[in-house]
C-alpha positions in Angstrom: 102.8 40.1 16.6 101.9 37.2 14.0 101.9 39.1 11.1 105.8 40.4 12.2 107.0 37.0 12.9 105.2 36.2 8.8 106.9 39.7 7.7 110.5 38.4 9.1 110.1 35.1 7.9 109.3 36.6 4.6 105.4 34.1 4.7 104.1 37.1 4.7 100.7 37.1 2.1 99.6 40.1 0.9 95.3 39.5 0.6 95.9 41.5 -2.7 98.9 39.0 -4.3 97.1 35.8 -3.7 93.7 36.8 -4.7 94.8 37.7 -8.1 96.7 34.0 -8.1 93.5 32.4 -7.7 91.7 34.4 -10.4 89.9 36.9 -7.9 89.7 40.7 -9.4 89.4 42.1 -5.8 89.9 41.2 -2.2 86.7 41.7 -1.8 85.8 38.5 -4.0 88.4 36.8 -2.5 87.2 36.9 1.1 83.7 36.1 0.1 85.3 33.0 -2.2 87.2 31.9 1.2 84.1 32.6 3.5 82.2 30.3 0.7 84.9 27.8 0.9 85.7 27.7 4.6 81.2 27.4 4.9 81.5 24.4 2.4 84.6 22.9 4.0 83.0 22.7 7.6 79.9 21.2 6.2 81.7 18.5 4.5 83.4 17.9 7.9 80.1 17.4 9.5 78.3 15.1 7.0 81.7 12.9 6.7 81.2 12.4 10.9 77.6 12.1 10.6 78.0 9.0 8.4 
């Protein structure tokens, strides 16, 4: 249902398109990168709350 309302409200991203925008060669890479970055992300979170 999401991904229709993105389709028809062409914000729609194709895994594909956006990892070769960020310099990825395959989606593979790309989820890895943005598993990598969500890890590192939350982290941050928790040592800027710790403080």
């Amino acid at each position: 249902m999401q991904r229709q309302i993105q389709k028809n409200n062409g914000t729609l991203l194709h895994k594909k398109v956006v990892a070769r925008k960020m310099g990825c060669k395959s989606v593979e890479e790309y989820n890895r990168r943005m598993a990598r970055r969500e890890k590192n992300l939350k982290e941050m979170e928790d040592n800027k709350d710790g403080k």
